[in-house]
PASEBA-1860 file (N, C-alpha, C; in nm, 3 decimals):
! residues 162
1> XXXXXXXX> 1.528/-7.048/5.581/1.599/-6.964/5.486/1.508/-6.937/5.368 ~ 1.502/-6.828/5.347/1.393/-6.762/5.206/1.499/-6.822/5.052 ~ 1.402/-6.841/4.981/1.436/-6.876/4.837/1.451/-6.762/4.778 ~ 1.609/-6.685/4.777/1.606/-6.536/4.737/1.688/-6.574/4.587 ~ 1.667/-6.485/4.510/1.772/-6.516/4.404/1.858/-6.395/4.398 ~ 1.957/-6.464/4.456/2.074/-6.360/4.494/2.181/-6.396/4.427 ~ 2.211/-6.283/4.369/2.383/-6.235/4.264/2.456/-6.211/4.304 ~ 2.568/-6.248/4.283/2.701/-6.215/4.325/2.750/-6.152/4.248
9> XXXXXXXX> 2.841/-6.050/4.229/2.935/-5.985/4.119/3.057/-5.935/4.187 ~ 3.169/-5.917/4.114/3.276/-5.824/4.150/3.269/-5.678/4.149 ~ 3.312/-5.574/4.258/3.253/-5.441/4.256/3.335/-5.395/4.088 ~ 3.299/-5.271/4.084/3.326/-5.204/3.973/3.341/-5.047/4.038 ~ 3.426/-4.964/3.944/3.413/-4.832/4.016/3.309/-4.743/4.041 ~ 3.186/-4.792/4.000/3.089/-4.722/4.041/3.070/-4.725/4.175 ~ 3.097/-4.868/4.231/3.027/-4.916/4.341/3.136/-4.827/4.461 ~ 3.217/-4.789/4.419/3.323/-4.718/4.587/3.215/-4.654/4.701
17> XXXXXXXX> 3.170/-4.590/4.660/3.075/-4.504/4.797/2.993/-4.592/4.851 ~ 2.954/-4.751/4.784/2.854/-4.805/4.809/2.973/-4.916/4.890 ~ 3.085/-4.919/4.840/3.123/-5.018/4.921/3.185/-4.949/5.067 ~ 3.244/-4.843/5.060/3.282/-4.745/5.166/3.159/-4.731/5.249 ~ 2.998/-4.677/5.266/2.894/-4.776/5.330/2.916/-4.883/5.399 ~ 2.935/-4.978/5.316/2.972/-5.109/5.337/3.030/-5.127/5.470 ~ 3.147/-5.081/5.490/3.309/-5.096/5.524/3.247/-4.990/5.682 ~ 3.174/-4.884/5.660/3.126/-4.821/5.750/2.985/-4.876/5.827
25> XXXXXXXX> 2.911/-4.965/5.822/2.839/-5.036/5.856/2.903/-5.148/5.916 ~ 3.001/-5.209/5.879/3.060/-5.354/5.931/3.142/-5.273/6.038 ~ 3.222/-5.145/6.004/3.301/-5.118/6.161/3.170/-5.072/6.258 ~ 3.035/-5.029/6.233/2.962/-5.031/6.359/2.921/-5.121/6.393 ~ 2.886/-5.236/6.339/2.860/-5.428/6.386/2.955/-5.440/6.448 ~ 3.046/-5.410/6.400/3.182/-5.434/6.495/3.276/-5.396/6.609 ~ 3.168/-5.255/6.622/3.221/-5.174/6.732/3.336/-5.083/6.736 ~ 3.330/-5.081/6.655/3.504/-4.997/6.602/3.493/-4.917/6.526
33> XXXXXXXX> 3.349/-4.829/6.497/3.347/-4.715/6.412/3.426/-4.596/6.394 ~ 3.490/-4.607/6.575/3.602/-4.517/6.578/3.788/-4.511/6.522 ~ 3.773/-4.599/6.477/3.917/-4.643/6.392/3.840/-4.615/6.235 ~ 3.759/-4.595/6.190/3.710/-4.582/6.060/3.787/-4.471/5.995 ~ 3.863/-4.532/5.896/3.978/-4.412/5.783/3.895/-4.426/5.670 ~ 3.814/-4.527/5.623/3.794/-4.579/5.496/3.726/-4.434/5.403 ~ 3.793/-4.419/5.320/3.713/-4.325/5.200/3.728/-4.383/5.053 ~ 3.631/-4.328/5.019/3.619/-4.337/4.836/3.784/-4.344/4.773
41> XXXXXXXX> 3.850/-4.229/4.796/3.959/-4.200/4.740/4.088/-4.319/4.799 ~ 4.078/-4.344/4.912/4.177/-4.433/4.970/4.130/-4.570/4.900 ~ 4.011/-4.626/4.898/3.978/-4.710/4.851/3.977/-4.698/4.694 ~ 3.989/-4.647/4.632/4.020/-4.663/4.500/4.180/-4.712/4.456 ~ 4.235/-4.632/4.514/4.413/-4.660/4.488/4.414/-4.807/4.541 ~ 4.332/-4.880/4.661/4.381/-5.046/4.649/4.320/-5.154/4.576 ~ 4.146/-5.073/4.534/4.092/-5.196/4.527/4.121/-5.190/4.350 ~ 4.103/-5.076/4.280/4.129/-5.043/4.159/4.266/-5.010/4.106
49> XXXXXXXX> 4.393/-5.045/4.145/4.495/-5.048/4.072/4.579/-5.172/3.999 ~ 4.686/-5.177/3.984/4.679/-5.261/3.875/4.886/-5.311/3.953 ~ 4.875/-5.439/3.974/4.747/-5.564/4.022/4.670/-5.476/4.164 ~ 4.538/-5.526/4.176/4.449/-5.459/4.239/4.516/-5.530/4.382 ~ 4.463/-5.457/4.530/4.576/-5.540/4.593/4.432/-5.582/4.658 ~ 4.338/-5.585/4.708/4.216/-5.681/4.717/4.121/-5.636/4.618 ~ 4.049/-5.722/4.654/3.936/-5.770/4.578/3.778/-5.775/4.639 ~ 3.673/-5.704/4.580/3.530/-5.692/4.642/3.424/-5.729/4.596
57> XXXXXXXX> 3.370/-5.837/4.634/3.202/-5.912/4.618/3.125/-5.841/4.647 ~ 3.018/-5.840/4.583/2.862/-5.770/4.648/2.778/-5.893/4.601 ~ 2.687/-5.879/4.704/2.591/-5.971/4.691/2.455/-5.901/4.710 ~ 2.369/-5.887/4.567/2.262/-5.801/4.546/2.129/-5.902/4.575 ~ 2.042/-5.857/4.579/1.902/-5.929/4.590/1.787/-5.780/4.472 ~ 1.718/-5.841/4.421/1.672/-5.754/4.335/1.721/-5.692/4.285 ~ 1.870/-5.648/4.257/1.929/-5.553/4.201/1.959/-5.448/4.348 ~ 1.961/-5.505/4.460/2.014/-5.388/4.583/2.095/-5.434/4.601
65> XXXXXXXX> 2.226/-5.382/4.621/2.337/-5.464/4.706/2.278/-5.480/4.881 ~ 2.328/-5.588/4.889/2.313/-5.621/5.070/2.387/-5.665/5.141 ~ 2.469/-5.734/5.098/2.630/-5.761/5.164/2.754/-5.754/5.043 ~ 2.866/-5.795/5.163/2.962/-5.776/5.058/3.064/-5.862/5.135 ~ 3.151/-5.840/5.012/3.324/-5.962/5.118/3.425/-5.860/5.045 ~ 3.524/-5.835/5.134/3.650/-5.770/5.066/3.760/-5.882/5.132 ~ 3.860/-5.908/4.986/3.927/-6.093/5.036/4.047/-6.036/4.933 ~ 4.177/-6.080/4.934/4.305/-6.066/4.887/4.379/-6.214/4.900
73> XXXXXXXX> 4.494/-6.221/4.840/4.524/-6.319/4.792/4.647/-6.277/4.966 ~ 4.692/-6.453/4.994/4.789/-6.463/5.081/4.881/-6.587/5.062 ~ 4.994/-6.603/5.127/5.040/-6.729/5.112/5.080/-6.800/5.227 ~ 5.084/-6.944/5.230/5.104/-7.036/5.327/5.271/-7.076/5.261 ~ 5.388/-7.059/5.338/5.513/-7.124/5.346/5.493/-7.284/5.364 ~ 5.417/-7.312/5.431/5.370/-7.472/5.446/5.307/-7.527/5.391 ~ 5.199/-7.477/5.296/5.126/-7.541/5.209/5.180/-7.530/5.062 ~ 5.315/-7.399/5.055/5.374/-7.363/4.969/5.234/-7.347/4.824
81> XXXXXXXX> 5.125/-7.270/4.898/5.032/-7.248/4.798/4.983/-7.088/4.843 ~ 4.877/-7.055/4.772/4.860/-6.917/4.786/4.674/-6.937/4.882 ~ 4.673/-6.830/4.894/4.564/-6.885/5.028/4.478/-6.750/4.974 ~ 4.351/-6.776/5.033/4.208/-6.638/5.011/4.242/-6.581/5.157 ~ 4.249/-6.463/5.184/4.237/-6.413/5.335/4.120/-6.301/5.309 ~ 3.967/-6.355/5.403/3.848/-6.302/5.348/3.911/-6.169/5.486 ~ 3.889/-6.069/5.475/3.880/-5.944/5.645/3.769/-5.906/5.631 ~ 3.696/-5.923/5.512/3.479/-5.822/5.534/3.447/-5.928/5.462
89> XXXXXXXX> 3.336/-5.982/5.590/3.206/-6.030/5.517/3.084/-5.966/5.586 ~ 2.969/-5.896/5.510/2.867/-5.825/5.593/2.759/-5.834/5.549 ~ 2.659/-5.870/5.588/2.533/-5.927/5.526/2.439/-5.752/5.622 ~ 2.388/-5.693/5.555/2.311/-5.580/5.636/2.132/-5.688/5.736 ~ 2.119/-5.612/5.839/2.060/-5.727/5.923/1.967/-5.747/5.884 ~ 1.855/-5.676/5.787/1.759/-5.766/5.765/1.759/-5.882/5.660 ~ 1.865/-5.873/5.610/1.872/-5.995/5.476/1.989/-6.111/5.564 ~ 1.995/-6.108/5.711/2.062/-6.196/5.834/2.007/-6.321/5.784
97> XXXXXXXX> 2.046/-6.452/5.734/1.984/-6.557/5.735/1.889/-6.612/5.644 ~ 1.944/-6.568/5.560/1.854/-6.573/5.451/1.897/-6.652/5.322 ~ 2.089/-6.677/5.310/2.167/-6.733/5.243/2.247/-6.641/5.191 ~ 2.226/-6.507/5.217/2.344/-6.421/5.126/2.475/-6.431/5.198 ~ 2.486/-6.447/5.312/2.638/-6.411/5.355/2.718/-6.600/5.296 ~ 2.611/-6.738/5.293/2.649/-6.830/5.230/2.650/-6.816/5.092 ~ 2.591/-6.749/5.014/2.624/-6.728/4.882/2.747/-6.679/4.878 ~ 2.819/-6.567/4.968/2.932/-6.495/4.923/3.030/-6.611/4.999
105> XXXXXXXX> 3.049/-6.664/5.082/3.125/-6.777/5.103/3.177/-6.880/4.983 ~ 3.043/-6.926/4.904/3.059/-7.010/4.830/3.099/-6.980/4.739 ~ 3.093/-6.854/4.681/3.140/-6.817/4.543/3.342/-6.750/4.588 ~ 3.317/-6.746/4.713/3.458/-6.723/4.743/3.572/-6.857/4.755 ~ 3.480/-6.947/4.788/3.545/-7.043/4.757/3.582/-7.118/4.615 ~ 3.485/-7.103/4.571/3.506/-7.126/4.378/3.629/-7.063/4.384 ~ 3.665/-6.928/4.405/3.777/-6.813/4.365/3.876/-6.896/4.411 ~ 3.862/-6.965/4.538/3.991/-7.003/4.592/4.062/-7.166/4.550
113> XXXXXXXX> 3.897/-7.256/4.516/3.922/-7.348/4.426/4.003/-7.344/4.271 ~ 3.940/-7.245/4.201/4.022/-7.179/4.060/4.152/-7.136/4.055 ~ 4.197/-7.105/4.177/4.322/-7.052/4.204/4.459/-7.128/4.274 ~ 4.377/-7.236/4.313/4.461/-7.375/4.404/4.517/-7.287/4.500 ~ 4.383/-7.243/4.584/4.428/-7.238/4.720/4.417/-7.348/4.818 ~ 4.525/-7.311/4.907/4.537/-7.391/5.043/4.430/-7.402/5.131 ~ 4.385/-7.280/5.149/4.320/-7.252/5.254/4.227/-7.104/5.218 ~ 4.127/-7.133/5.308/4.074/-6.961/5.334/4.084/-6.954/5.477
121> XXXXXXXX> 4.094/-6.816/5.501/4.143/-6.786/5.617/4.062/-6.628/5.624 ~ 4.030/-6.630/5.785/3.948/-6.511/5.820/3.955/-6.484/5.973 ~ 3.863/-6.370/6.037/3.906/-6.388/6.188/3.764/-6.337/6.256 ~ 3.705/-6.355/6.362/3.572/-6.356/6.391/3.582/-6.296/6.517 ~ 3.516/-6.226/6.560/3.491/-6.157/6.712/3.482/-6.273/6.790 ~ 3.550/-6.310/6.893/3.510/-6.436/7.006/3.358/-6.405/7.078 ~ 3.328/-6.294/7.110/3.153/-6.239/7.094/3.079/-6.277/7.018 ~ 3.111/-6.266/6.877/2.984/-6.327/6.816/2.946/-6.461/6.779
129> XXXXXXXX> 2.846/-6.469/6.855/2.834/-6.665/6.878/2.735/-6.658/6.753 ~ 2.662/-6.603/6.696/2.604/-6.596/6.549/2.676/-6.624/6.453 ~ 2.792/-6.524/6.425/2.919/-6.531/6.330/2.971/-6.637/6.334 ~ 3.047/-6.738/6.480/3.091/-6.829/6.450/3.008/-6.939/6.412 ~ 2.897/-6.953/6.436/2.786/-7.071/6.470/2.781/-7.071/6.275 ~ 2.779/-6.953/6.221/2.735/-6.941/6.074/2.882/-6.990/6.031 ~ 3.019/-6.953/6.070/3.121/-7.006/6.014/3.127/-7.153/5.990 ~ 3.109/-7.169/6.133/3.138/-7.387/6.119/3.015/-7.428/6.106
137> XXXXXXXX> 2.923/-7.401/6.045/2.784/-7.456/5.952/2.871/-7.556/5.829 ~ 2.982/-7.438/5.774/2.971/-7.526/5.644/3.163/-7.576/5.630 ~ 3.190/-7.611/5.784/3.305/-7.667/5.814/3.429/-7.564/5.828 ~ 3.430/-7.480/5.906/3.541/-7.386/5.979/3.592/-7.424/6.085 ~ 3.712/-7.400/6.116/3.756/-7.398/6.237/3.805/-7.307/6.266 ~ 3.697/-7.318/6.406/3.773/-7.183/6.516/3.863/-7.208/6.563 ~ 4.025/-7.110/6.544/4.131/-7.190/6.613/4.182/-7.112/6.722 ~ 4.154/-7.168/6.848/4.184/-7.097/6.930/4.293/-7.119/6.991
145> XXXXXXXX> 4.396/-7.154/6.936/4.558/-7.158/6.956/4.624/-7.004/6.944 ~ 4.545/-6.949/6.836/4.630/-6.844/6.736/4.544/-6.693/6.759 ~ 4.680/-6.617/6.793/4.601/-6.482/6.793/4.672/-6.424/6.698 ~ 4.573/-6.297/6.699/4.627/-6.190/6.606/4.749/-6.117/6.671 ~ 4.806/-6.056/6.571/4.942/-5.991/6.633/4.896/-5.858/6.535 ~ 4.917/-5.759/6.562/4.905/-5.614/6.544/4.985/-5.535/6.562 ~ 5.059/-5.441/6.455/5.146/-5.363/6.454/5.057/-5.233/6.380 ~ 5.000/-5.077/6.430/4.980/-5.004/6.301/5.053/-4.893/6.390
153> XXXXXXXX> 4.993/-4.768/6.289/5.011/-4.657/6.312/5.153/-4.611/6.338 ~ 5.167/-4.523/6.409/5.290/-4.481/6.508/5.390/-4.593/6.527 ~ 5.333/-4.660/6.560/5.418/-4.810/6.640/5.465/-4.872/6.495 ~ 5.483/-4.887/6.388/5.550/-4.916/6.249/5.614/-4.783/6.228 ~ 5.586/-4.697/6.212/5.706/-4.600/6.204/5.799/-4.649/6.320 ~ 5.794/-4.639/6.448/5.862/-4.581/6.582/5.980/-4.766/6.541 ~ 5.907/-4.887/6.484/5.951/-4.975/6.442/6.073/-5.027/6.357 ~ 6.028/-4.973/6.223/6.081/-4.920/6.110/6.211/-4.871/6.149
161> XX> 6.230/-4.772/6.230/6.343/-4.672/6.253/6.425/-4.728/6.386 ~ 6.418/-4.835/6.410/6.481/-4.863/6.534/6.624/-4.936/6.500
END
């Protein structure tokens, strides 16, 4: 791992097109470029209103951004506490391994320490044996009891109205 001196900050409204990038780079890692809605304008009304409904890290090296985390607040009925739910963490591949995607972990955890969370909580491609191998480095569990459940589009309206 290189000795980078890497910053963390919270985005600001300058950063939308840079984080929309972002958000468009992680759905092609991810294979899903074709579900991509994300714009400047959609992303302003969540990440910038008031209470903001998530929240966005960048993690710069020289003053470039190179990854990022977009994370919102959740709650556990059982822990009867409020929980971090990270959905983007993206390190761009040549700065892969280097400590930035652990820098944005760690400072996400401070957030979730400051806040008396329960838990952080996230969800990982069962493909990427990189992603998980980097998750339980610094004590994750993969739980493979629990899937995702998915409701969008059409199917919440057609829902909604039944």
């Amino acid at each position: 791992m290189a000795n980078l001196d890497i910053r963390i900050r919270e985005a600001e409204l300058a950063d939308l097109e840079l984080i929309v990038d972002f958000i468009s780079q992680k759905s092609e890692f991810d294979g899903s470029k074709n579900l991509l809605t994300a714009t400047a304008d959609k992303l302003q009304q969540t990440l910038f209103c008031q209470p903001p409904l998530v929240r966005v890290l960048l993690a710069e090296v020289a003053g470039k951004a190179v990854g990022f985390a977009l994370f919102y607040s959740s709650y556990s009925s059982l822990l009867t506490q409020p929980c971090l739910w990270l959905d983007d963490l993206f390190v761009q591949a040549p700065m892969r391994g280097m400590g930035v995607g652990t820098a944005l972990l760690k400072y996400l955890a401070k957030i979730a320490e400051s806040t008396n969370c329960g838990r952080m909580e996230w969800t990982v491609n069962t493909g990427n044996a990189r992603g998980i191998a980097f998750y339980e480095k610094p004590g994750a569990r993969i739980l493979e009891n629990i899937r995702v459940c998915r409701i969008e589009g059409s199917a919440i309206a057609q829902l909604a109205n039944k």
